[in-house]
C-alpha positions as CSV (number, residue, x, y, z in Angstrom):
1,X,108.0,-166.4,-43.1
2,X,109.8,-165.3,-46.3
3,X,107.9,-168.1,-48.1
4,X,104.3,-166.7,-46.7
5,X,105.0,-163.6,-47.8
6,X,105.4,-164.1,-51.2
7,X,102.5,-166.3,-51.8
8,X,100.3,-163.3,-50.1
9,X,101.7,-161.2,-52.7
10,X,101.3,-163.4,-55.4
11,X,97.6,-164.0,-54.2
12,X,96.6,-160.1,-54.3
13,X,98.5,-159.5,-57.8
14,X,95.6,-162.3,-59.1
15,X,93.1,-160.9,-57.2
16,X,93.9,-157.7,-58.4
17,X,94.3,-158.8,-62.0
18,X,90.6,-160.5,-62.0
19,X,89.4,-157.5,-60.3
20,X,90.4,-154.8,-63.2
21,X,88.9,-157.4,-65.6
22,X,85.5,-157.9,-64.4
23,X,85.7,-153.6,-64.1
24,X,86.8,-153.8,-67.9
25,X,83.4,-155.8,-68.8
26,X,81.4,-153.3,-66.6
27,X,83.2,-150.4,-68.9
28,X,82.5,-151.9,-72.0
29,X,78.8,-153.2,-71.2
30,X,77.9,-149.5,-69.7
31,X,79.2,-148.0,-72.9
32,X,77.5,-149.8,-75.9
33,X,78.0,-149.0,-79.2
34,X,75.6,-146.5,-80.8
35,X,72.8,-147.0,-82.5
36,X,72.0,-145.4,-86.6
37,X,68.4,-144.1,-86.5
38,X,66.1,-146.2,-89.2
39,X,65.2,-143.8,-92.3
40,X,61.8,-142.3,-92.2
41,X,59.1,-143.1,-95.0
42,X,60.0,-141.0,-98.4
43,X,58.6,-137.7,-98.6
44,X,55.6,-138.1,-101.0
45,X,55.8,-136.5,-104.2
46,X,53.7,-133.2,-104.0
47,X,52.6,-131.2,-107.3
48,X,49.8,-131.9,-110.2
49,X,49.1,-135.1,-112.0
50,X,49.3,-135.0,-114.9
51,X,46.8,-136.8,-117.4
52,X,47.2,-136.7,-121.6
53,X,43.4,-137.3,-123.4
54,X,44.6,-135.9,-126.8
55,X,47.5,-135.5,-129.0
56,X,46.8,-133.6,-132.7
57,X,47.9,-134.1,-135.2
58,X,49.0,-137.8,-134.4
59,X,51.7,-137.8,-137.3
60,X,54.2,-135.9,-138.4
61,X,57.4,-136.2,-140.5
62,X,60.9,-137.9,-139.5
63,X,62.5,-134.5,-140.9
64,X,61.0,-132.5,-137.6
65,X,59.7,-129.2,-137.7
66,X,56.1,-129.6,-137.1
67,X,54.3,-128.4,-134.2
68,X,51.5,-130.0,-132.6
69,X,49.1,-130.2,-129.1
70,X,48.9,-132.4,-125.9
71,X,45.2,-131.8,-124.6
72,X,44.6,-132.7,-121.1
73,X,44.7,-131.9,-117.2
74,X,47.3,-130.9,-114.5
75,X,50.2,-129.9,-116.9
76,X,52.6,-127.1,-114.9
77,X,55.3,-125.1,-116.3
78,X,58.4,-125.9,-117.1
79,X,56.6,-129.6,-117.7
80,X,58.9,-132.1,-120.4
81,X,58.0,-134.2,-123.2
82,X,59.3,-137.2,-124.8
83,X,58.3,-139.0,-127.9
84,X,59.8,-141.9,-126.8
85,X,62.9,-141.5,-125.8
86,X,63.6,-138.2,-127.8
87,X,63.1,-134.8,-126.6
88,X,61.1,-132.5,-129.1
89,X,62.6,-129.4,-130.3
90,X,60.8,-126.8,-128.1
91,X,57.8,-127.4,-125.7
92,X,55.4,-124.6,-124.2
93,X,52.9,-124.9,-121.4
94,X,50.3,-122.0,-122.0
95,X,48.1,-123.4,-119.2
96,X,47.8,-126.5,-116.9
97,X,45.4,-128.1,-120.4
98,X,47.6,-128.0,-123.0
99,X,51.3,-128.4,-124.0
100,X,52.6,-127.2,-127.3
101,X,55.6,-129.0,-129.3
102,X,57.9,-128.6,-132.0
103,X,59.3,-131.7,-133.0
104,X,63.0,-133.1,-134.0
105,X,64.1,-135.1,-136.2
106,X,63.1,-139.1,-135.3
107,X,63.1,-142.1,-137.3
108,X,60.0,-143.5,-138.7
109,X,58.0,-145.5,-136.3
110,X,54.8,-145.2,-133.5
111,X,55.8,-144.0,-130.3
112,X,54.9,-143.3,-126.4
113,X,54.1,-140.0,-125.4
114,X,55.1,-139.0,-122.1
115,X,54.7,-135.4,-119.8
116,X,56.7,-135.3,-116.6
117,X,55.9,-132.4,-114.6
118,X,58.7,-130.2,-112.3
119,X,57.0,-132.1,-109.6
120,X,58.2,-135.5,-111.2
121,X,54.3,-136.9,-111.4
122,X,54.3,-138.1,-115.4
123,X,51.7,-139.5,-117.7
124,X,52.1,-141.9,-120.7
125,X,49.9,-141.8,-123.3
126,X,51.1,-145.3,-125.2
127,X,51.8,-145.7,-129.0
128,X,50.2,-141.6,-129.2
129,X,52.4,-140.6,-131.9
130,X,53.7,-141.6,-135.0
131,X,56.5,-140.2,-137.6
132,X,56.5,-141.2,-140.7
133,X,58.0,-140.3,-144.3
134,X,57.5,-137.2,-146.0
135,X,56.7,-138.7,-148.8
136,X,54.1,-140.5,-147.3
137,X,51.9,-136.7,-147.1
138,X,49.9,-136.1,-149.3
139,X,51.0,-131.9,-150.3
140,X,48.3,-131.4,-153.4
141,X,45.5,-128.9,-152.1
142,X,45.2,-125.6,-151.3
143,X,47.0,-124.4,-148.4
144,X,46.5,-120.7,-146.6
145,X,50.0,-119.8,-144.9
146,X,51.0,-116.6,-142.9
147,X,54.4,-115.0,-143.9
148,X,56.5,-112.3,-142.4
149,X,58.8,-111.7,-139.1
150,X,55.5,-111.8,-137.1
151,X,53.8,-114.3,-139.6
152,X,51.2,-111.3,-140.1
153,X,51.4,-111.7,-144.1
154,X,48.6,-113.3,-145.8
155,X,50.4,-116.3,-148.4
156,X,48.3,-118.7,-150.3
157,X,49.9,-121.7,-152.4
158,X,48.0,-124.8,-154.7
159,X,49.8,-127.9,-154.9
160,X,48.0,-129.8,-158.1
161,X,49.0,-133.6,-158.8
162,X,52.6,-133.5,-156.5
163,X,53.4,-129.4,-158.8
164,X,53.0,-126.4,-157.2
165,X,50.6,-124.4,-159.5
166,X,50.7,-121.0,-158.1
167,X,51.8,-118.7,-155.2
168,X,50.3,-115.1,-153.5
169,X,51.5,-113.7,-150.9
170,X,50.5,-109.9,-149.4
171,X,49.6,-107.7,-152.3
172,X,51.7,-109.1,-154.7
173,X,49.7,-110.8,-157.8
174,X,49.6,-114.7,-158.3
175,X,52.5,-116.1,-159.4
176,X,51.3,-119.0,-162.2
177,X,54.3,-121.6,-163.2
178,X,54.0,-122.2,-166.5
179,X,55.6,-125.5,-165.7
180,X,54.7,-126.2,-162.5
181,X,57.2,-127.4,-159.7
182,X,57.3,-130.8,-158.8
183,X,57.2,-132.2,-155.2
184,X,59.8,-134.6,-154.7
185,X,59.8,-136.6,-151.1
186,X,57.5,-133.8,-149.3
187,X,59.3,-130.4,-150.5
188,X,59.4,-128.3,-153.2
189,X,61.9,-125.6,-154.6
190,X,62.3,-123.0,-157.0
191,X,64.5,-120.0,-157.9
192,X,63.7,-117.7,-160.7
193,X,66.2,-114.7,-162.4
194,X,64.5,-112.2,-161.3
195,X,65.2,-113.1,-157.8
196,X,61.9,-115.1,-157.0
197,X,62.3,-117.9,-155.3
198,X,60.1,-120.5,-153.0
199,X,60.5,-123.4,-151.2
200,X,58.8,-125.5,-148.8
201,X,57.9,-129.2,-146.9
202,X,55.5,-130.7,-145.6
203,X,55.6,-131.4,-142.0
204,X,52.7,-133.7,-140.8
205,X,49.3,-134.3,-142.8
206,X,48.0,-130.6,-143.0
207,X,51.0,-128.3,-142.2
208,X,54.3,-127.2,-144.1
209,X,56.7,-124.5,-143.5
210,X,59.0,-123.3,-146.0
211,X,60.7,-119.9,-147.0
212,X,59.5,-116.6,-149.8
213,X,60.9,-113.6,-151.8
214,X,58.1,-112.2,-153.5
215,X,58.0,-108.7,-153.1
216,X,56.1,-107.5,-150.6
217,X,57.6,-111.0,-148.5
218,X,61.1,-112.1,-147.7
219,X,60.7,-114.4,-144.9
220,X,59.8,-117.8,-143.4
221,X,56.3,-118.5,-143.3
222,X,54.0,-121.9,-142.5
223,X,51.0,-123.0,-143.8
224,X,47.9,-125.3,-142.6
225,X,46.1,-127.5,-145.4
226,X,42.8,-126.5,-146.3
Protein backbone atom coordinates (compact mmCIF):
# COMPACT_ATOMS: atom_id res chain seq x y z
CA UNK A 1 0.00 0.00 0.00
CA UNK A 2 2.98 2.15 1.08
CA UNK A 3 4.56 1.30 -2.31
CA UNK A 4 1.27 2.59 -4.27
CA UNK A 5 1.29 5.57 -2.58
CA UNK A 6 4.38 6.89 -3.43
CA UNK A 7 4.32 6.16 -7.00
CA UNK A 8 0.81 8.18 -7.04
CA UNK A 9 2.79 10.92 -5.62
CA UNK A 10 5.55 10.64 -7.69
CA UNK A 11 3.12 10.54 -10.81
CA UNK A 12 1.19 14.02 -9.84
CA UNK A 13 4.68 15.87 -9.00
CA UNK A 14 5.38 15.07 -13.06
CA UNK A 15 2.17 15.80 -14.03
CA UNK A 16 2.35 18.86 -12.17
CA UNK A 17 5.81 19.76 -13.37
CA UNK A 18 4.71 19.34 -17.20
CA UNK A 19 1.59 21.18 -16.43
CA UNK A 20 3.43 24.67 -15.14
CA UNK A 21 5.64 24.20 -18.26
CA UNK A 22 3.30 24.06 -21.02
CA UNK A 23 1.53 27.30 -18.84
CA UNK A 24 5.13 28.87 -19.04
CA UNK A 25 5.00 28.60 -23.03
CA UNK A 26 1.35 29.99 -23.01
CA UNK A 27 2.94 33.15 -20.82
CA UNK A 28 5.63 33.72 -22.93
CA UNK A 29 3.75 33.21 -26.46
CA UNK A 30 0.79 35.63 -25.11
CA UNK A 31 3.34 38.23 -24.13
CA UNK A 32 5.60 38.81 -27.25
CA UNK A 33 8.17 41.11 -27.39
CA UNK A 34 7.39 44.54 -28.70
CA UNK A 35 7.64 45.81 -31.79
CA UNK A 36 9.96 49.51 -32.89
CA UNK A 37 7.68 51.49 -35.30
CA UNK A 38 9.52 51.81 -38.93
CA UNK A 39 10.71 55.65 -39.41
CA UNK A 40 8.53 57.61 -41.59
CA UNK A 41 9.75 59.17 -44.97
CA UNK A 42 12.11 62.51 -44.23
CA UNK A 43 10.35 65.65 -43.96
CA UNK A 44 11.05 67.32 -47.34
CA UNK A 45 13.06 70.29 -47.28
CA UNK A 46 10.69 73.42 -47.51
CA UNK A 47 12.04 77.02 -48.45
CA UNK A 48 13.25 78.75 -51.91
CA UNK A 49 15.59 77.29 -54.48
CA UNK A 50 17.94 78.95 -55.08
CA UNK A 51 19.50 79.45 -58.76
CA UNK A 52 23.01 81.65 -59.48
CA UNK A 53 22.88 83.17 -63.48
CA UNK A 54 25.62 85.79 -62.76
CA UNK A 55 28.64 86.54 -60.69
CA UNK A 56 30.44 90.24 -61.47
CA UNK A 57 33.22 90.88 -61.45
CA UNK A 58 34.49 87.17 -62.02
CA UNK A 59 38.10 88.02 -60.49
CA UNK A 60 39.39 89.50 -57.90
CA UNK A 61 42.69 89.54 -55.85
CA UNK A 62 44.16 86.72 -53.44
CA UNK A 63 44.70 89.78 -50.87
CA UNK A 64 40.64 90.04 -50.29
CA UNK A 65 38.84 93.02 -49.89
CA UNK A 66 36.82 93.30 -52.99
CA UNK A 67 33.24 93.23 -53.19
CA UNK A 68 31.27 91.83 -55.84
CA UNK A 69 27.39 90.39 -56.97
CA UNK A 70 25.59 87.01 -57.21
CA UNK A 71 22.63 87.76 -59.77
CA UNK A 72 19.88 85.32 -59.74
CA UNK A 73 16.53 83.81 -58.18
CA UNK A 74 15.19 82.56 -54.80
CA UNK A 75 18.07 83.87 -52.53
CA UNK A 76 16.47 84.38 -48.70
CA UNK A 77 18.12 86.09 -45.90
CA UNK A 78 20.58 85.05 -43.83
CA UNK A 79 21.57 82.83 -47.27
CA UNK A 80 25.70 81.71 -47.17
CA UNK A 81 28.40 81.72 -49.64
CA UNK A 82 31.38 79.87 -50.38
CA UNK A 83 34.12 80.32 -52.88
CA UNK A 84 35.05 76.99 -52.64
CA UNK A 85 35.49 75.94 -49.60
CA UNK A 86 36.14 79.52 -48.03
CA UNK A 87 33.73 81.75 -46.59
CA UNK A 88 33.86 85.43 -47.91
CA UNK A 89 34.35 88.19 -45.51
CA UNK A 90 30.77 89.55 -45.20
CA UNK A 91 27.68 88.60 -47.34
CA UNK A 92 24.30 90.70 -47.77
CA UNK A 93 20.96 89.59 -49.20
CA UNK A 94 19.21 92.88 -50.29
CA UNK A 95 16.45 90.86 -52.00
CA UNK A 96 15.63 87.17 -53.04
CA UNK A 97 17.94 88.42 -56.71
CA UNK A 98 21.03 89.36 -55.51
CA UNK A 99 23.61 88.58 -52.88
CA UNK A 100 26.45 90.95 -52.10
CA UNK A 101 30.10 89.82 -50.96
CA UNK A 102 33.19 90.93 -49.62
CA UNK A 103 35.85 88.63 -50.11
CA UNK A 104 38.90 87.13 -47.90
CA UNK A 105 41.96 86.40 -48.52
CA UNK A 106 42.25 82.93 -50.92
CA UNK A 107 45.03 81.61 -52.81
CA UNK A 108 45.19 82.04 -56.50
CA UNK A 109 43.18 79.63 -58.44
CA UNK A 110 39.33 79.26 -60.22
CA UNK A 111 36.76 78.27 -57.96
CA UNK A 112 32.94 76.95 -57.37
CA UNK A 113 30.50 79.25 -56.22
CA UNK A 114 27.97 78.03 -54.01
CA UNK A 115 24.56 79.80 -52.08
CA UNK A 116 22.92 77.69 -49.46
CA UNK A 117 19.85 79.11 -48.21
CA UNK A 118 18.51 78.97 -44.18
CA UNK A 119 16.26 76.42 -45.78
CA UNK A 120 19.40 74.24 -46.83
CA UNK A 121 18.24 74.15 -50.72
CA UNK A 122 21.92 75.39 -52.47
CA UNK A 123 23.01 76.19 -55.92
CA UNK A 124 26.53 75.74 -57.46
CA UNK A 125 27.56 77.79 -59.99
CA UNK A 126 30.93 75.70 -61.11
CA UNK A 127 34.44 77.22 -61.78
CA UNK A 128 32.37 81.06 -61.26
CA UNK A 129 35.15 82.71 -59.71
CA UNK A 130 38.61 83.17 -59.92
CA UNK A 131 41.44 85.00 -57.63
CA UNK A 132 44.28 85.91 -58.97
CA UNK A 133 47.53 88.14 -58.26
CA UNK A 134 47.53 91.63 -57.73
CA UNK A 135 49.89 92.20 -59.88
CA UNK A 136 48.13 90.60 -62.44
CA UNK A 137 45.52 94.09 -62.56
CA UNK A 138 46.13 96.33 -64.56
CA UNK A 139 45.86 99.93 -62.03
CA UNK A 140 46.88 102.74 -64.92
CA UNK A 141 43.59 104.70 -65.79
CA UNK A 142 41.58 107.05 -64.25
CA UNK A 143 39.62 105.91 -61.43
CA UNK A 144 36.51 108.11 -59.66
CA UNK A 145 36.46 106.96 -55.84
CA UNK A 146 34.16 108.22 -52.92
CA UNK A 147 35.91 109.12 -49.62
CA UNK A 148 34.66 109.99 -46.15
CA UNK A 149 32.90 108.14 -43.08
CA UNK A 150 29.75 107.80 -45.40
CA UNK A 151 31.92 107.60 -48.64
CA UNK A 152 29.98 110.92 -49.57
CA UNK A 153 33.44 112.71 -50.75
CA UNK A 154 34.08 113.10 -54.32
CA UNK A 155 38.12 111.56 -54.83
CA UNK A 156 39.55 111.17 -58.26
CA UNK A 157 43.12 109.50 -58.86
CA UNK A 158 45.24 108.75 -62.50
CA UNK A 159 47.47 105.89 -62.46
CA UNK A 160 49.94 106.57 -65.70
CA UNK A 161 52.33 103.56 -66.85
CA UNK A 162 52.19 101.51 -63.15
CA UNK A 163 52.86 105.82 -61.18
CA UNK A 164 50.25 107.51 -59.66
CA UNK A 165 50.18 110.99 -61.45
CA UNK A 166 47.81 112.89 -59.43
CA UNK A 167 45.10 112.92 -56.65
CA UNK A 168 41.68 115.32 -55.76
CA UNK A 169 39.61 114.71 -53.37
CA UNK A 170 36.55 117.22 -52.16
CA UNK A 171 37.62 120.83 -52.66
CA UNK A 172 41.04 120.45 -52.18
CA UNK A 173 43.23 121.22 -55.53
CA UNK A 174 45.05 118.44 -57.52
CA UNK A 175 47.83 117.11 -56.06
CA UNK A 176 50.62 116.58 -59.13
CA UNK A 177 53.81 114.28 -58.01
CA UNK A 178 56.52 115.57 -59.55
CA UNK A 179 57.89 112.15 -59.40
CA UNK A 180 55.13 110.05 -59.63
CA UNK A 181 54.51 106.97 -57.29
CA UNK A 182 55.16 103.74 -58.50
CA UNK A 183 52.72 100.69 -58.24
CA UNK A 184 54.52 97.79 -57.00
CA UNK A 185 52.33 94.29 -56.92
CA UNK A 186 48.86 96.20 -57.05
CA UNK A 187 49.35 99.03 -54.37
CA UNK A 188 50.70 102.11 -54.08
CA UNK A 189 52.00 104.47 -51.05
CA UNK A 190 53.05 107.68 -50.24
CA UNK A 191 53.71 110.03 -47.17
CA UNK A 192 54.70 113.57 -47.67
CA UNK A 193 56.11 116.26 -44.63
CA UNK A 194 53.44 118.09 -44.56
CA UNK A 195 51.36 115.36 -43.45
CA UNK A 196 49.88 114.17 -46.91
CA UNK A 197 49.74 110.89 -47.41
CA UNK A 198 47.97 108.15 -49.82
CA UNK A 199 47.75 104.76 -50.28
CA UNK A 200 45.89 102.22 -52.11
CA UNK A 201 45.31 98.46 -53.92
CA UNK A 202 43.77 97.19 -56.30
CA UNK A 203 41.20 94.64 -55.58
CA UNK A 204 39.74 92.97 -58.79
CA UNK A 205 40.00 94.43 -62.43
CA UNK A 206 38.16 97.85 -61.93
CA UNK A 207 38.03 98.47 -58.09
CA UNK A 208 40.73 99.48 -55.33
CA UNK A 209 40.29 100.69 -51.89
CA UNK A 210 42.90 102.43 -50.15
CA UNK A 211 43.19 105.28 -47.34
CA UNK A 212 43.64 109.68 -47.64
CA UNK A 213 44.69 112.79 -45.69
CA UNK A 214 44.23 115.58 -47.90
CA UNK A 215 42.56 118.25 -46.18
CA UNK A 216 39.18 118.39 -46.59
CA UNK A 217 39.60 114.03 -46.32
CA UNK A 218 40.95 111.78 -43.64
CA UNK A 219 39.43 108.55 -44.36
CA UNK A 220 39.08 105.28 -46.22
CA UNK A 221 37.60 105.54 -49.44
CA UNK A 222 37.24 103.04 -52.78
CA UNK A 223 37.26 103.55 -56.18
CA UNK A 224 35.74 101.87 -59.47
CA UNK A 225 38.00 102.12 -62.74
CA UNK A 226 36.78 104.19 -65.36
Amino acid sequence: MGGVLRNSIRTIVVLLGIAQGLAGCRGKESSPSPVSPSPGPPAPVTGLQPRITEVAPTTSTTAGGAWGTISGTGFEPGARVAFGAAAPLQVFVPDSSTVQFWTNAHEAGTVDVVVRNPSGREDTLARGYTFAPPESFDFNGTWVAHAGDEYETDMRFVVENNRLKSVTCGASPTVMFSAPLPVSHGEFSFVGEDGLSVSGRIVSAANAVGEINIVPCATRWWADKR
